[in-house]
C-alpha positions as CSV (number, residue, x, y, z in Angstrom):
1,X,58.6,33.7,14.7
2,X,60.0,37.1,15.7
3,X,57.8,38.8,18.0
4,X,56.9,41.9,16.2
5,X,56.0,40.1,13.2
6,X,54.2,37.5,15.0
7,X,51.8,39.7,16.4
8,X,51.3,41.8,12.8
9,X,50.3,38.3,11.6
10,X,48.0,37.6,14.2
11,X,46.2,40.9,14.6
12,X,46.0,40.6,10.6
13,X,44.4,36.7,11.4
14,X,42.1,38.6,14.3
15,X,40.7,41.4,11.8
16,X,39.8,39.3,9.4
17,X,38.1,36.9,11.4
18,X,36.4,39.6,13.4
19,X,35.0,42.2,11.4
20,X,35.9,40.2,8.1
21,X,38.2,42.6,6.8
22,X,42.0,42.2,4.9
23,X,44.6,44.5,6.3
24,X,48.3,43.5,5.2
25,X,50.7,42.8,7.5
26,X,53.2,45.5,7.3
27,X,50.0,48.1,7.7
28,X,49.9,46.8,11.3
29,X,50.7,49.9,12.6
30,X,52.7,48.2,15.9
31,X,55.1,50.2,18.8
32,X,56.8,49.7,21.6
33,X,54.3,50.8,24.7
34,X,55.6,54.0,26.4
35,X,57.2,53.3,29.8
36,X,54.6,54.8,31.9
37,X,52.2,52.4,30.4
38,X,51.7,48.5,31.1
39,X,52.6,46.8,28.3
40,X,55.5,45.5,25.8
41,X,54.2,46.4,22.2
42,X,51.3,48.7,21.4
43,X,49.0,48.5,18.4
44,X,46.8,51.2,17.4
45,X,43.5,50.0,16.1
46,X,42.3,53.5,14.5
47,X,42.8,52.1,11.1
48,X,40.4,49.6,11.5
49,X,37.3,51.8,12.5
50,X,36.2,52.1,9.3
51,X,35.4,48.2,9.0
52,X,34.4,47.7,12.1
53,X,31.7,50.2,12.7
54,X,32.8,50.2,16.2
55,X,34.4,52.8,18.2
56,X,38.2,52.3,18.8
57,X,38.0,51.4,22.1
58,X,35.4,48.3,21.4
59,X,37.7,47.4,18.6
60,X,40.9,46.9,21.6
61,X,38.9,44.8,23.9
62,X,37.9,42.8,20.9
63,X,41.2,42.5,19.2
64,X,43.2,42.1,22.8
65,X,40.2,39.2,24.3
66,X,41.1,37.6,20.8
67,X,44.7,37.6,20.9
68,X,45.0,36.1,24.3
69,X,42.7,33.8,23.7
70,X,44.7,32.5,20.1
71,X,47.7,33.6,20.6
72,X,50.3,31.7,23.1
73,X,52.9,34.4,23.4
74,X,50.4,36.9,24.8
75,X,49.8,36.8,27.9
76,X,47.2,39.8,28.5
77,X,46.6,43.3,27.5
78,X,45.3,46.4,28.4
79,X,43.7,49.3,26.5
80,X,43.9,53.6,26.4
81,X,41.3,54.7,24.0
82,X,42.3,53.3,20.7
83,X,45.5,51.9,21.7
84,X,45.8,48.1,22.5
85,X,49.0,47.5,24.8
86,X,50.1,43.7,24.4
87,X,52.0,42.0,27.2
88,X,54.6,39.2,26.2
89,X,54.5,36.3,28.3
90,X,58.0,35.9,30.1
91,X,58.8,32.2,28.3
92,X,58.5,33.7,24.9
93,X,61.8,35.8,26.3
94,X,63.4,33.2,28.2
95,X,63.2,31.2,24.2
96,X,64.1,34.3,22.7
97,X,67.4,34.9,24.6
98,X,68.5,30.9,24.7
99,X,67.8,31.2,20.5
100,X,70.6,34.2,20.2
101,X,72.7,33.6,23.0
102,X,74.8,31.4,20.7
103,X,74.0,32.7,17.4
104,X,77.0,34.0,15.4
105,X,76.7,37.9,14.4
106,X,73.5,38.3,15.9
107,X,71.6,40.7,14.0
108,X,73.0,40.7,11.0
109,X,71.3,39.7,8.1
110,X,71.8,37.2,5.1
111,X,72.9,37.9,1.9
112,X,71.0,39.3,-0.6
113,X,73.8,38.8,-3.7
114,X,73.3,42.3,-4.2
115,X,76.3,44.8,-4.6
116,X,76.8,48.1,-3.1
117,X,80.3,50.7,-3.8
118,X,80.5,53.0,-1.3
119,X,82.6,56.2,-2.2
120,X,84.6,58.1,0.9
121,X,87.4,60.6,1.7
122,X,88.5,61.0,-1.9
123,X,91.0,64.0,-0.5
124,X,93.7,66.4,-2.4
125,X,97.0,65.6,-2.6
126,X,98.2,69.5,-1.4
127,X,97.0,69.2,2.4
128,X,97.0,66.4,5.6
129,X,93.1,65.3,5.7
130,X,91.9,67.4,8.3
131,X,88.5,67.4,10.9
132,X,86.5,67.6,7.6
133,X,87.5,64.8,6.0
134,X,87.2,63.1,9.5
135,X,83.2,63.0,9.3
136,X,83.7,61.8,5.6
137,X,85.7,59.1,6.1
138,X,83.3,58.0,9.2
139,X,80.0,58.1,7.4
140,X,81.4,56.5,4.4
141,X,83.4,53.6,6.3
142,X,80.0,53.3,9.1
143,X,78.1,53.1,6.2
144,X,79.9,50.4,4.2
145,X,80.0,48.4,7.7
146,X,76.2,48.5,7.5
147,X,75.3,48.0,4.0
148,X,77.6,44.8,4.6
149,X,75.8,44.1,8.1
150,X,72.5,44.3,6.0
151,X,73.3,41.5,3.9
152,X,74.9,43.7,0.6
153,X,78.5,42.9,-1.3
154,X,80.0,45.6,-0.2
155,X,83.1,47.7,-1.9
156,X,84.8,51.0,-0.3
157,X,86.7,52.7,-3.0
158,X,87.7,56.7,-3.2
159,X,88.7,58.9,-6.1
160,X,92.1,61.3,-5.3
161,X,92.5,64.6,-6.7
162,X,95.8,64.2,-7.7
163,X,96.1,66.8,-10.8
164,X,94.9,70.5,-11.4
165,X,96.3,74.1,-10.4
166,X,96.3,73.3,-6.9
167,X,98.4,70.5,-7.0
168,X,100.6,72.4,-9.0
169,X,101.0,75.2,-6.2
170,X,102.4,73.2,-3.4
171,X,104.8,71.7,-6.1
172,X,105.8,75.6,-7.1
173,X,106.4,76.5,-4.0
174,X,108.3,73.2,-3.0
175,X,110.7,74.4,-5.6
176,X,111.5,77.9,-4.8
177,X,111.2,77.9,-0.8
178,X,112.0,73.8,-0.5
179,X,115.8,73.8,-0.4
180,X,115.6,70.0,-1.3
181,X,113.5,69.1,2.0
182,X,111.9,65.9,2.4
183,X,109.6,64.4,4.5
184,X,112.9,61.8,5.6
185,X,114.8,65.6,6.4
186,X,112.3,67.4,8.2
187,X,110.9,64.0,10.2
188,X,107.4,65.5,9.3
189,X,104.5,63.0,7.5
190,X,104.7,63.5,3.9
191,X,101.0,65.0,3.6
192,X,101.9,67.8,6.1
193,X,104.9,68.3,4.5
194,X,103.4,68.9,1.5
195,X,100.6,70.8,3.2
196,X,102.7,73.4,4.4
197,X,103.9,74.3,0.7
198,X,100.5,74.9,-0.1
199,X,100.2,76.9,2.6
200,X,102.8,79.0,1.6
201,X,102.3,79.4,-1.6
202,X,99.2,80.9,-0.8
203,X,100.5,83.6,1.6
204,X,103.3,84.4,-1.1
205,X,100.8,85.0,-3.9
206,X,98.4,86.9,-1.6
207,X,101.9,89.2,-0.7
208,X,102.5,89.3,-4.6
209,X,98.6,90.6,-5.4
210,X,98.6,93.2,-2.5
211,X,102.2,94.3,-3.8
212,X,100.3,95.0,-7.9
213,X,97.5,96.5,-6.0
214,X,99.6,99.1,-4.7
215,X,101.2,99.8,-7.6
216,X,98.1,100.3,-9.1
217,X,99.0,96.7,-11.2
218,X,96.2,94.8,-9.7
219,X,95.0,93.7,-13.1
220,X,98.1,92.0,-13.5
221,X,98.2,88.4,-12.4
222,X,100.9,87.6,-9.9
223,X,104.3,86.2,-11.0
224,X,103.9,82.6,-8.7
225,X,100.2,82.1,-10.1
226,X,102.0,82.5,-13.6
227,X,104.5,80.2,-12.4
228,X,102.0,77.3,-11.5
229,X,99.8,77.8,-14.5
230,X,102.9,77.6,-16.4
231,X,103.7,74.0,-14.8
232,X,100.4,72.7,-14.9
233,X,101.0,72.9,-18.7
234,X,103.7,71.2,-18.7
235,X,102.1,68.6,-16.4
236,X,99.8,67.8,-19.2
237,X,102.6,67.9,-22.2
238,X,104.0,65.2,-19.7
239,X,107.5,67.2,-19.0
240,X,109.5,64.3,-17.6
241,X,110.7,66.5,-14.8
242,X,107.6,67.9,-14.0
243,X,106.2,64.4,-13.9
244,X,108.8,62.9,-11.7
245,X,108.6,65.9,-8.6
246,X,104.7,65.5,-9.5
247,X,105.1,61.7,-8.6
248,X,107.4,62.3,-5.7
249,X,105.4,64.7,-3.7
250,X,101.9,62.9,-4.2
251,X,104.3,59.6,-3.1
252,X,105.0,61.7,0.2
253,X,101.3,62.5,0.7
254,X,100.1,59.2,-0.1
255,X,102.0,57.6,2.7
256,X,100.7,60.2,5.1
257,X,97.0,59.2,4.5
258,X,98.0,55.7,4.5
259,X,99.0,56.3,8.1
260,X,96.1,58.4,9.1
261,X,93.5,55.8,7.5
262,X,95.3,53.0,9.7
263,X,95.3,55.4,12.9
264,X,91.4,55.5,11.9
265,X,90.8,52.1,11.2
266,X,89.7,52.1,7.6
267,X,90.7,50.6,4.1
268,X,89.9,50.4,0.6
269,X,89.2,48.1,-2.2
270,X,90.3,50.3,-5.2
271,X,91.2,53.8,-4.8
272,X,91.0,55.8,-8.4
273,X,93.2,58.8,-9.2
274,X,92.0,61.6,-10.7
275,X,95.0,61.8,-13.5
276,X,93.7,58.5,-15.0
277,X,90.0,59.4,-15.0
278,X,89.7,63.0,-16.2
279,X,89.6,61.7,-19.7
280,X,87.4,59.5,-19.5
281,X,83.3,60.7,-20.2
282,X,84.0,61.7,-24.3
283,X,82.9,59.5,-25.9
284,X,79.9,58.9,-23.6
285,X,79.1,62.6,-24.7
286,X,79.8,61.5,-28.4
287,X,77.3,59.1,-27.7
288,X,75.1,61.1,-26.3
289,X,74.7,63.6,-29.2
290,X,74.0,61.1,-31.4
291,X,71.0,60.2,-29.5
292,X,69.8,63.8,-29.1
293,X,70.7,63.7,-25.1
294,X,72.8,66.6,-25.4
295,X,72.8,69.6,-28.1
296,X,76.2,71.0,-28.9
297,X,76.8,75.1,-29.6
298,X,77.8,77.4,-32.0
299,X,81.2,77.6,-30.4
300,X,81.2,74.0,-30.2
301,X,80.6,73.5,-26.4
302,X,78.3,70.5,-25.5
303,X,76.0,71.1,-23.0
304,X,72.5,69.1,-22.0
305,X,69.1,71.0,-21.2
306,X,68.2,69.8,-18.0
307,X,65.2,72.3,-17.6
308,X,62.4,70.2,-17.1
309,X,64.1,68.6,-14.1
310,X,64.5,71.9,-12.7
311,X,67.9,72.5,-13.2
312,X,68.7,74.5,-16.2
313,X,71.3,73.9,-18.6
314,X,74.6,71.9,-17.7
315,X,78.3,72.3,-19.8
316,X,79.7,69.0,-20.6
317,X,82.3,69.5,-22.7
318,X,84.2,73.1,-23.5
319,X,84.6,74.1,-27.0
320,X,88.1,73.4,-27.3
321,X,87.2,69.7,-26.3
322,X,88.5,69.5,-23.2
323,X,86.3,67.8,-20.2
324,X,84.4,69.1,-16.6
325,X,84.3,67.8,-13.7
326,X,80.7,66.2,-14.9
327,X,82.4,64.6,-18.2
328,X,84.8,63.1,-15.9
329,X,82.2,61.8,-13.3
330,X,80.3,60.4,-16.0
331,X,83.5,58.5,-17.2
332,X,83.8,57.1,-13.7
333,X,81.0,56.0,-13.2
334,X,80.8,54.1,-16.1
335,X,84.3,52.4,-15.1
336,X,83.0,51.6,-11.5
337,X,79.9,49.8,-13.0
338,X,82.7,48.0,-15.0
339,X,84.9,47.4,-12.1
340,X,81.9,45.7,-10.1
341,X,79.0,45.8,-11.5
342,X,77.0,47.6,-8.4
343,X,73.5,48.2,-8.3
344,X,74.0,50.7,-5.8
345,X,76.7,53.2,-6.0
346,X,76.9,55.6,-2.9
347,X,78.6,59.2,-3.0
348,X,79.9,60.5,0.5
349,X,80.3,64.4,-0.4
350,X,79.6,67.6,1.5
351,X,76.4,69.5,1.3
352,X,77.7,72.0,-1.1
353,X,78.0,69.8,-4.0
354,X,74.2,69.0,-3.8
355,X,73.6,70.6,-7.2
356,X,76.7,68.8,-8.9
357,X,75.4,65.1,-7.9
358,X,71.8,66.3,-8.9
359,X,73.1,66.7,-12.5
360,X,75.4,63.8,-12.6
361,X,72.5,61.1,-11.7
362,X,70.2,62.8,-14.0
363,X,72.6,62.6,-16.9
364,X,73.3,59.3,-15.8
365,X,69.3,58.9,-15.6
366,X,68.6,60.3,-19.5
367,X,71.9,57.8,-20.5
368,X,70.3,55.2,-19.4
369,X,72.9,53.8,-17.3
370,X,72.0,50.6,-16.0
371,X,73.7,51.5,-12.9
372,X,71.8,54.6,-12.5
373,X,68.6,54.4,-10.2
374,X,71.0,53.2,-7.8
375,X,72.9,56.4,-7.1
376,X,72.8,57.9,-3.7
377,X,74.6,61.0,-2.9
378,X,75.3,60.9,0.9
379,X,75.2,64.7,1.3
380,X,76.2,65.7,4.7
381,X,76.6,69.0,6.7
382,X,79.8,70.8,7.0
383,X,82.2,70.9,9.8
384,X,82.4,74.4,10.9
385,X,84.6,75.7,14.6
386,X,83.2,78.1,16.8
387,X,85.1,81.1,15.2
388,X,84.1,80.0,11.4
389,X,84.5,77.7,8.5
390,X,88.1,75.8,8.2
391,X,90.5,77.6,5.5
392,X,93.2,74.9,4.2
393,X,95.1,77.6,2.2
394,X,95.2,79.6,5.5
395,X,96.4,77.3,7.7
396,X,93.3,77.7,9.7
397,X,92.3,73.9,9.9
398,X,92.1,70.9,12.5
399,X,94.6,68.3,11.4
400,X,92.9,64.9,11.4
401,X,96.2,63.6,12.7
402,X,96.7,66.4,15.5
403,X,92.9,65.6,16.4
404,X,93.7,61.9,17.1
405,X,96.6,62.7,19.0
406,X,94.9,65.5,21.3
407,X,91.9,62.5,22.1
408,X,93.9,60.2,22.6
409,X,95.9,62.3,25.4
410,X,92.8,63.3,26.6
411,X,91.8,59.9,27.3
412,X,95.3,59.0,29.3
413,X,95.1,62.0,31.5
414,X,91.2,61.1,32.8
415,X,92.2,57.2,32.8
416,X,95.5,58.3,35.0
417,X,93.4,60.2,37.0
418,X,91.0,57.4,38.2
419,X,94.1,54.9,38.7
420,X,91.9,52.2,36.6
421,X,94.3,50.8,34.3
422,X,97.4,51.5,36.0
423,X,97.7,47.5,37.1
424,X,98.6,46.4,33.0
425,X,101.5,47.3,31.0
426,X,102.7,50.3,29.3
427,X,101.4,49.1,25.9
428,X,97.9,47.6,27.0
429,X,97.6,51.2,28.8
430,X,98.6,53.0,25.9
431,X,96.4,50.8,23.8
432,X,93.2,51.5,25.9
433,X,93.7,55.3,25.9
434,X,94.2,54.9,22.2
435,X,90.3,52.9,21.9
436,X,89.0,55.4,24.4
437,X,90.1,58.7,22.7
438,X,88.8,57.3,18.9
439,X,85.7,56.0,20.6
440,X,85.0,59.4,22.0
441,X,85.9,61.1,18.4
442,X,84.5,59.0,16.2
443,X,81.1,58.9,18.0
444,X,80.9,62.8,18.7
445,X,80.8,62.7,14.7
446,X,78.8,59.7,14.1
447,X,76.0,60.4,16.5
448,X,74.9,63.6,14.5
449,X,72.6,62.7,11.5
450,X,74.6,63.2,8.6
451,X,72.3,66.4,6.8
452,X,73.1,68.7,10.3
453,X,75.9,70.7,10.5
454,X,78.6,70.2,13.0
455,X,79.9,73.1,15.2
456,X,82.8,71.3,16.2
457,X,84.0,72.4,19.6
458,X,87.3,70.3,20.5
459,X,86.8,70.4,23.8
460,X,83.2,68.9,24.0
461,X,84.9,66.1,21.6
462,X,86.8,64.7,23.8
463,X,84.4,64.7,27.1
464,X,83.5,61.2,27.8
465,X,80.3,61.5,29.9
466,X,76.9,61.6,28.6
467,X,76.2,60.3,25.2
468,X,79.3,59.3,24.1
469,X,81.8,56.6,23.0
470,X,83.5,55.8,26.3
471,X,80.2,56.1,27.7
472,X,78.9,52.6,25.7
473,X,82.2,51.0,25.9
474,X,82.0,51.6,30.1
475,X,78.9,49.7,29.9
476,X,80.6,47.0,27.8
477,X,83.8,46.8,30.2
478,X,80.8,46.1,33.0
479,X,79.4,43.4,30.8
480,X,82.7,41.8,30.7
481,X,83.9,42.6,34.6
482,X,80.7,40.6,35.4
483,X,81.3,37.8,33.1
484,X,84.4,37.1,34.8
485,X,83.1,37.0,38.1
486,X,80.9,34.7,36.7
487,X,83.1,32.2,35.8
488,X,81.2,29.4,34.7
489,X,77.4,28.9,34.7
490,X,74.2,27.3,34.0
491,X,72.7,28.8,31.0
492,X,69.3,26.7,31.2
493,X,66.9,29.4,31.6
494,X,63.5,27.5,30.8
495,X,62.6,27.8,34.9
496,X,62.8,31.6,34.5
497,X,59.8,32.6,33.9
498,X,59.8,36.1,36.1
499,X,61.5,38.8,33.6
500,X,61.8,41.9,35.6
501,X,60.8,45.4,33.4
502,X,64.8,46.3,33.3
503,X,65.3,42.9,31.7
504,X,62.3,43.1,29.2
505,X,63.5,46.6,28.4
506,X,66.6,45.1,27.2
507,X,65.4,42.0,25.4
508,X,63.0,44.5,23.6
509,X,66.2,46.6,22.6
510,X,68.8,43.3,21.5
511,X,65.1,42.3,19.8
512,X,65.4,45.7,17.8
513,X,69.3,45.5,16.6
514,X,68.3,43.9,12.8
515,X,65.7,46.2,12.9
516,X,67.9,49.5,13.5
517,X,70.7,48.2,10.9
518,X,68.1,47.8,8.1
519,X,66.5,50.9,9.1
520,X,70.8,52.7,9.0
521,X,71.1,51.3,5.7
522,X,67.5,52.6,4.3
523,X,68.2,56.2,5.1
524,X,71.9,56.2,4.7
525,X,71.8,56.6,8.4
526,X,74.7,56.0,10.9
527,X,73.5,58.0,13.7
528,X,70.7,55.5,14.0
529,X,73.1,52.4,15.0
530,X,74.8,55.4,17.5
531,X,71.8,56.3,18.9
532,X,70.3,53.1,19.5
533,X,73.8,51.8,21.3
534,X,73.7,54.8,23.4
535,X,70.1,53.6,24.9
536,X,71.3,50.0,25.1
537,X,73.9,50.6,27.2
538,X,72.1,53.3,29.2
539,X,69.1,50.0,29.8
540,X,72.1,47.6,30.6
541,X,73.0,50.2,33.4
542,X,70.1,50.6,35.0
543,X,69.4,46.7,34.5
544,X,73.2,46.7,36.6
545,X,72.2,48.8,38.9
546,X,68.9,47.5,39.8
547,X,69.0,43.9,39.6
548,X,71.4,41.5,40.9
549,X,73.3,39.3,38.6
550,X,76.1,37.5,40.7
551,X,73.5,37.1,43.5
552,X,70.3,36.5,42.6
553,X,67.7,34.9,43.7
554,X,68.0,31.4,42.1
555,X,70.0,29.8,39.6
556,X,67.5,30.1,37.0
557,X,67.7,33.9,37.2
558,X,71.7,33.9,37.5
559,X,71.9,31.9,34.4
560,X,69.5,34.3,32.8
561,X,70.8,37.2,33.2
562,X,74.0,36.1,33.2
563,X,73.4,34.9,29.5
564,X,71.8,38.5,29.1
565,X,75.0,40.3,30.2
566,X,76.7,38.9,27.4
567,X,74.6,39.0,24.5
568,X,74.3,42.7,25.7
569,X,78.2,42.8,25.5
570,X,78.1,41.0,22.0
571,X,75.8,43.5,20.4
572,X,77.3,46.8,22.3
573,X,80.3,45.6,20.4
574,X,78.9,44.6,16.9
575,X,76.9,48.3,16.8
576,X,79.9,50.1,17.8
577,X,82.2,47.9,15.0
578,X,79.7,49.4,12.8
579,X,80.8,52.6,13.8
580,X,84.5,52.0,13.8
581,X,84.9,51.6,17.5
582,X,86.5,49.2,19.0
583,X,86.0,47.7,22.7
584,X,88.7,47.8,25.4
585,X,89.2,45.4,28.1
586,X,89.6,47.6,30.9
587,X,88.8,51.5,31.8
C-alpha cells in the first residue's frame, strides 16, 4: 500500500482501538515533517482530543507506541506537542523504488472513461498571436496534458474568430494600401501579413477622425469605417468576391498559426470557426421561451432575468432576430456536447470575460444542459509589459513568433558562451538552444498560478538561473551524464537498508508526483506540476552534490541510487511534458 495512505489506515485502525472512536480515513490530517524536525510524515492528533479526553501530547505517545508496535513500515517516532512525526523504515523505500523503477508512466493514473474538452487559443484572424495568446495556449495545452495524465479522455479544440467588423478592416485596408501583396511576395508569414493591415487600417481611420474633428465633422463617421461596415454586409449577403479575399486572407493567417502552434508544440482535435457557429443558439432560445426560461420584450428582444443569481438581466437575442455572442456560445456548446459528449468542458479565457462565462454556465445551468455542471472557465490574469497593457491595433504587442525567436537566441549565445555543446553538430546544437529557450519561456509563464497577472519583462524571461526551465532540465542532463558513466549496474537494492535524508527527501517527492497531478487537475492548476519540478530537481542537486553515486560505498548503495538517478530523470521529464517542455541531451 502507498505510504501515505497506509498510515491514514492505520492511525484510523489505532483510534478506534484506543479510545474506541471512528475517524475516516481521508480526515487523517497527515504532512510531510518540516526539515528541521526528525521525521518523514507528521500527523496532528488535535482532532482526536475530543474522544480521547487526553491532552494532545498523551494522545502522540499513545498513537506513535501503537504504530510501531503494529505497524511494520514504522520504524519509530517522535512527538512536539500535538504533533506525532513518523519515521519510515529504510526497506519500505528500498521496495518503494524497486516497485517504480520499471513502471511505465510512473505517476500517472488509470482511466476513469470520463471525458474532458479543453478549449485554448481560439485567436482573431486580423493579427499574429502574440505574448497573450502565449499564456493561453500554455495553460490550455498544460492543462489538457494533465487532465489526460489524470486518467480523463481528453479533447483540445478552439473556436476562431473568423467574421465580424474587425476581420473586415484588415481586408479593407488589404484592398486600398495592398497593391496585390502576398504573403509568397513579401516572404512575411501570412498572419503578420495580415496583421499589419489591421494595423494600418487603424492608424488611417484614427487620421480620418482627427481630420472631421478639425473640421468641426467629428460626428461624422470616417469614410474607411464606412467602407468596412459596408463590406461586412456584403460578407453576410455572401458577395462572391467578398467571400473569396475573405477566404484568401484567413487562408494566409491560418498557415501562420499553424506554424507558430508547431514552433510551440501543440495541436488540436477540432478547431470551430466562428462563421459556422454564430447561428447557431435560436432555437435553443425558442425553446427556452416556451419553457418560461427567458421572457421576450416589447420590441421583441429576448433577454433572461438572471437576478437572483446576482447578475441582472442578460440580451440573448436583439429584436431584429439577430444573435450575441451568448446565443452563439449557447449554440456551441450544445454542438461540442454533440461532438463528444464531455462531462467536463473547460474554457481557457482571460480574466475580463469573467462576467460573460458566469452568464453562459448559468443559462446553460436553467437549460438544463446535461453537460452543464461540468463547465469550468479557466480565467486567468492578463499579460501586461512594464510600460502598460499590449494594443494589437497599435502595433504595441509582443509577437508570439518574435518571442520564440529572441529565447531561443538567448539560449545559443549563453550555451556558446560556456563551450558545452560545441562538440555535436550544427543541427543537434541548434536543436538544444531551441529546447532551452521554449523551456525557459514556457515555464516563466507556467510557473505563475493562472488568476495572477503577469508583468512580463522579456529580459527576466529569458534568464535561465533560479526557478526556471533550463534550471530543471540541467538537473535532468546530470541525471543522464551520470547514467552514462554508469554504464551497466546492479539494480538489487534489498541490502540497502541506510537511506541517507537527501535520498528520503527525494523518494518523498517521486512518492508525491500522482499526488501533485491530481491536485493540477482539481484546481485547474499548472503551476502546481511547475512548482513541484522545480523542488525535485533542486532535492536531486543537493542529493548530487552531497552523496556519491559512481563511488559509493558499496554496491548495494551504487545500485540504489543509481536506480534513483533515473527514476528522478523519468519523472523531471514526464512533469515537464506536462508542461510542454521537452528535455535536451546536452547543455
Amino acid at each position: 500500500m502507498e505510504i501515505t495512505q497506509l498510515i491514514r489506515t492505520e492511525v484510523s485502525k489505532a483510534v478506534k482501538a484506543l479510545y474506541d472512536y471512528s475517524v475516516d480515513e481521508p480526515d487523517v490530517l497527515l504532512n510531510p515533517t518540516r526539515k528541521e524536525i526528525e521525521g518523514d510524515y507528521t500527523v496532528v492528533v488535535f482532532p482526536f482530543t475530543k474522544a480521547a479526553k487526553k491532552a494532545p501530547p498523551v494522545i502522540a505517545e499513545e498513537l506513535g507506541n501503537y504504530l510501531t508496535e503494529h505497524v511494520e513500515d514504522i520504524s519509530g517516532y517522535t512527538t512536539i506537542k500535538g504533533f506525532l512525526n513518523l519515521n519510515v523504515n529504510d526497506a519500505y523505500w528500498s521496495k518503494f523504488l524497486s516497485d517504480i523503477a520499471t513502471q511505465e508512466n510512473y505517476g500517472y493514473h488509470t482511466s476513469n472513461g470520463r471525458k474532458v474538452v479543453v478549449e485554448f487559443s481560439s485567436p482573431n484572424t486580423n493579427k499574429p498571436l502574440h505574448l497573450g495568446h502565449v499564456r493561453n495556449i500554455l495553460l490550455g495545452w498544460s492543462m489538457s496534458r494533465i487532465f489526460e495524465a489524470s486518467g480523463y479522455d481528453t479533447k483540445r479544440v478552439q473556436i476562431i474568430n473568423d467574421r465580424g467588423i474587425h476581420i473586415c478592416k484588415s481586408m479593407v485596408a488589404w484592398q486600398k494600401f495592398g497593391e496585390g501583396r502576398t504573403p509568397e511576395s513579401m516572404s512575411r508569414k501570412g498572419d503578420h501579413l495580415v496583421g499589419e493591415y489591421y494595423v494600418m487600417y487603424n492608424n488611417e481611420e484614427k487620421e480620418q477622425r482627427a481630420a472631421l474633428e478639425a473640421a468641426d465633422n467629428g460626428d461624422d463617421e470616417p469614410a474607411i469605417l464606412q467602407e468596412a461596415r459596408e463590406l461586412l454586409l456584403k460578407w453576410e449577403d455572401n458577395d462572391s468576391d467578398t467571400r473569396e479575399l475573405w477566404k484568401t486572407m484567413n487562408g494566409w493567417v491560418y498557415t501562420g498559426f499553424d506554424e507558430t502552434y508547431k514552433n510551440l508544440g501543440v495541436n488540436f482535435d477540432k478547431i470551430y470557426y466562428e462563421s459556422e457557429t454564430y447561428l447557431l443558439g435560436k432555437d435553443t432560445i425558442e425553446k427556452g421561451l416556451e419553457k418560461n426560461i427567458f421572457y421576450k420584450k416589447d420590441d421583441g428582444s429576448v433577454w433572461i432575468d438572471l437576478e437572483d443569481a446576482k447578475l441582472d438581466h442578460k440580451l440573448v437575442l436583439r429584436s431584429d432576430g439577430t444573435s450575441v455572442y451568448i446565443t452563439q456560445d449557447i449554440g456551441t456548446a450544445e454542438e461540442r456536447y454533440r461532438d463528444y459528449e464531455m462531462e467536463k468542458s473547460i474554457y481557457v479565457v482571460g480574466n475580463e470575460q469573467d462576467y460573460h462565462f458566469k452568464v453562459l454556465f448559468e443559462i446553460l445551468k436553467r437549460l438544463e444542459e446535461p453537460y452543464a455542471e461540468g463547465l469550468y472557465h479557466l480565467s486567468y490574469g492578463m499579460v501586461e509589459l512594464p510600460e502598460g497593457k499590449m494594443k494589437s491595433r497599435e502595433g504595441t504587442v509582443v509577437d508570439a513568433d518574435d518571442l520564440m525567436t529572441e529565447v531561443v537566441q538567448v539560449a545559443k549565445e549563453e550555451s556558446l558562451e560556456r563551450g558545452d555543446v560545441g562538440s555535436l553538430s550544427e543541427e543537434r546544437q541548434q536543436e538544444i538552444w531551441r529546447r532551452i529557450g521554449m523551456a525557459a519561456l514556457k515555464y516563466h509563464i507556467i510557473r505563475v498560478t493562472p488568476r495572477k497577472k503577469i508583468l512580463f519583462d522579456p529580459k527576466e524571461s529569458v534568464d535561465i538561473q533560479g526557478q526556471s526551465g533550463p534550471f530543471v532540465q540541467y538537473a535532468y542532463v546530470r541525471t543522464h551524464s551520470v547514467l552514462n558513466k554508469a554504464g551497466e549496474w546492479n539494480a538489487d537494492m534489498t541490502n540497502y537498508t541506510t537511506a541517507q535524508p537527501q535520498e528520503k527527501e527525494l523518494l518523498m517527492l517521486i512518492r508525491k508526483y500522482g499526488d501533485v497531478i491530481a491536485d493540477a487537475a482539481k484546481n485547474y492548476d499548472p503551476s502546481l506540476v511547475a512548482n513541484y519540478v522545480y523542488d525535485l530537481a533542486k532535492s536531486f542537486n543537493k542529493f548530487y552534490h552531497d552523496i556519491p553515486i559512481l563511488k559509493a560505498e558499496s554496491e548495494a548503495a551504487k545500485g540504489f541510487r543509481l536506480t534513483l538517478t533515473q527514476t528522478v530523470g523519468k519523472v523531471l521529464t514526464s512533469a515537464l511534458d506536462l508542461l510542454g517542455i521537452e528535455v535536451p541531451e546536452r547543455m
